[in-house]
ChimeraX commands (.cxc) that place a marker at each C-alpha (Angstrom):
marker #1 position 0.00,0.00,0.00 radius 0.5
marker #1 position 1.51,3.23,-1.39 radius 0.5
marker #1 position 1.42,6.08,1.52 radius 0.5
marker #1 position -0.16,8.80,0.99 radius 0.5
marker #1 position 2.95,10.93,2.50 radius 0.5
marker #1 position 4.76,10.38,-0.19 radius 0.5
marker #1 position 2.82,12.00,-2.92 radius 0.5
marker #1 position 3.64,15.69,-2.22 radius 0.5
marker #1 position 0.69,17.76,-2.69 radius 0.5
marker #1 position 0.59,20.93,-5.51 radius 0.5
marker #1 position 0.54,24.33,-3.87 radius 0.5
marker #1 position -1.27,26.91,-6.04 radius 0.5
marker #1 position -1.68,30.48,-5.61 radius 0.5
marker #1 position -2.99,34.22,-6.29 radius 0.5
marker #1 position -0.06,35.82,-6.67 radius 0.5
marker #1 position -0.43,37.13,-10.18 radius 0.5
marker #1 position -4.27,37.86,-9.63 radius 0.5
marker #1 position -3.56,40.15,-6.32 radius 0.5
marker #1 position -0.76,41.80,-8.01 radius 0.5
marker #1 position -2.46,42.88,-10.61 radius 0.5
marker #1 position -5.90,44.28,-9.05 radius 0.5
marker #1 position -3.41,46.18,-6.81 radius 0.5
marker #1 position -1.29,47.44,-10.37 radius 0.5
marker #1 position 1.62,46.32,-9.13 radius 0.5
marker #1 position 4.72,45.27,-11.58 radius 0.5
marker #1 position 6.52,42.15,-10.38 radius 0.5
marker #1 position 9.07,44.30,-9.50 radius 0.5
marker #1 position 7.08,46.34,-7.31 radius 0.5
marker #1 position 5.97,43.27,-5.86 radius 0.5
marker #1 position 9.32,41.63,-5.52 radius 0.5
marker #1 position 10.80,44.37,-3.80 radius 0.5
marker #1 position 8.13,44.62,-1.16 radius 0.5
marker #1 position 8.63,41.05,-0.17 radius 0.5
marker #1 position 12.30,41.11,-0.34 radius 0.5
marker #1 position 13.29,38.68,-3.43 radius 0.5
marker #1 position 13.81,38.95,-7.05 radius 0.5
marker #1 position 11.62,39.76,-10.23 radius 0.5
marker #1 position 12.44,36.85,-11.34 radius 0.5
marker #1 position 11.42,34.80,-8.28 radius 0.5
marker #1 position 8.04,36.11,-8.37 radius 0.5
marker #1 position 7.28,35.31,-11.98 radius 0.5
marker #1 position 8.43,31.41,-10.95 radius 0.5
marker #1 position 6.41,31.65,-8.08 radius 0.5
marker #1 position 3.41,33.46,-10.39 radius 0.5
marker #1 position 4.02,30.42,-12.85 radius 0.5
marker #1 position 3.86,27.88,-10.17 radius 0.5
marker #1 position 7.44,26.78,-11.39 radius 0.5
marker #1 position 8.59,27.66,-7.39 radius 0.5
marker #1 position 6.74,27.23,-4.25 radius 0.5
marker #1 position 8.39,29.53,-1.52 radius 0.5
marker #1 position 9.31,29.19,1.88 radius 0.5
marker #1 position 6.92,29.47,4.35 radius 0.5
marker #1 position 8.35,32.67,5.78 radius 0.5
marker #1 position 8.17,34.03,2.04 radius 0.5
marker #1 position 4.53,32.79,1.87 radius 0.5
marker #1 position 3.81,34.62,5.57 radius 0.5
marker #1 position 5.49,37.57,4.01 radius 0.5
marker #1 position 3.14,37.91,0.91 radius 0.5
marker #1 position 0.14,37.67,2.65 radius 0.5
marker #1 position 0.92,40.33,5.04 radius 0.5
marker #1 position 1.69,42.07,1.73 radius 0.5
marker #1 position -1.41,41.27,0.63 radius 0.5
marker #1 position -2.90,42.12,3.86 radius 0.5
marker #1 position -4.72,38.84,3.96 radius 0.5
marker #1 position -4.88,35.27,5.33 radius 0.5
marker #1 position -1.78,32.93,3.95 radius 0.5
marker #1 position -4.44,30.35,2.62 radius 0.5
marker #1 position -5.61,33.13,0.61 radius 0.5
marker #1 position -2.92,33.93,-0.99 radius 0.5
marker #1 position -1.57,30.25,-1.05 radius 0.5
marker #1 position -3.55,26.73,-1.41 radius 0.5
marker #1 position -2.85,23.23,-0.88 radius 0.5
marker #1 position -4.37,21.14,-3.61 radius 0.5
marker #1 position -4.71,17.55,-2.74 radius 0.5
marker #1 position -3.04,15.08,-5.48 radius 0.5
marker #1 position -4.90,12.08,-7.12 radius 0.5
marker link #1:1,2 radius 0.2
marker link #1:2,3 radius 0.2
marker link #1:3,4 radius 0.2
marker link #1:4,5 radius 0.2
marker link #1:5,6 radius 0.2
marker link #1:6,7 radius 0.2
marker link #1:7,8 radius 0.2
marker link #1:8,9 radius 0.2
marker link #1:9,10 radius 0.2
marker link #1:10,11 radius 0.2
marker link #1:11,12 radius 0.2
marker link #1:12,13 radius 0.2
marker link #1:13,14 radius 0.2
marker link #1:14,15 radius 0.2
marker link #1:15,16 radius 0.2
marker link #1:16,17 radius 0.2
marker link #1:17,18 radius 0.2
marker link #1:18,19 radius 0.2
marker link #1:19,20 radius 0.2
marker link #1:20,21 radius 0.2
marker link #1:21,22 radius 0.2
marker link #1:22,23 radius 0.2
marker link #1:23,24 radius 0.2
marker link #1:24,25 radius 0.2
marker link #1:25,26 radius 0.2
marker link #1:26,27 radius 0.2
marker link #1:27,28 radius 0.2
marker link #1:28,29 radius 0.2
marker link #1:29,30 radius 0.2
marker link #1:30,31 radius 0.2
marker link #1:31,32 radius 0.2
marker link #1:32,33 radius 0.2
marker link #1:33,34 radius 0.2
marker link #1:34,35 radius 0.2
marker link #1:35,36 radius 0.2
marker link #1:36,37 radius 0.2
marker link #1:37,38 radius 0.2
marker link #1:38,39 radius 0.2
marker link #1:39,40 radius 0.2
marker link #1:40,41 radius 0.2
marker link #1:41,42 radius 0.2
marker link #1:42,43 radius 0.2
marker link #1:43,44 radius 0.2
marker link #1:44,45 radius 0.2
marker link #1:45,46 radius 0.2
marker link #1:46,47 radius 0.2
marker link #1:47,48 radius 0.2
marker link #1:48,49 radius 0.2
marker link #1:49,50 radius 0.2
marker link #1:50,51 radius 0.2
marker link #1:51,52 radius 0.2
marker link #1:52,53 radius 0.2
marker link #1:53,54 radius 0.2
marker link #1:54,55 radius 0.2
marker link #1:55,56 radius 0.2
marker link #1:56,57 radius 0.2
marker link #1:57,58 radius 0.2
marker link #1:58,59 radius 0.2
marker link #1:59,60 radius 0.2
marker link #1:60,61 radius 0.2
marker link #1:61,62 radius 0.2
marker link #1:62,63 radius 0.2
marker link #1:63,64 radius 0.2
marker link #1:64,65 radius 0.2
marker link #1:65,66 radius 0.2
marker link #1:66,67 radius 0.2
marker link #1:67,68 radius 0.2
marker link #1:68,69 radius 0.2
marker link #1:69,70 radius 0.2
marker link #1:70,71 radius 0.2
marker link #1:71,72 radius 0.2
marker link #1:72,73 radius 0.2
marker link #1:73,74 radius 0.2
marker link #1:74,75 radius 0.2
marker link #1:75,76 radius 0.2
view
């Protein structure tokens, strides 16, 4: 029996869609939370999942809950 501890689940998130109904570049955005353009555009792209004291830091960005700004999505 395979566990289910070893299937990582996907983390998705609003990044993009916050960033723009604020107009925000990404390197507005990057600079407020302290990393690169580049990093947020991975992170946009869901090709990087950050830390979880990067996530904590764009939702107080944000100004909202982190599992607003970040979800974990169950894998089948």
């Amino acid at each position: 029996m395979e566990s289910k501890l070893d299937m990582p689940p996907g983390v998705t998130n609003r990044v993009k869609e916050l960033r723009a109904a604020r107009g925000w570049t990404q390197e507005h955005l990057a600079e407020a939370v302290g990393v690169s353009r580049q990093s947020v555009n991975s992170i946009e792209r869901n090709r990087y999942v950050p830390s979880l004291p990067l996530a904590l830091t764009f939702a107080r960005v944000f100004g909202l809950p982190t599992d607003e700004v970040f979800k974990l999505e169950k894998k089948k």
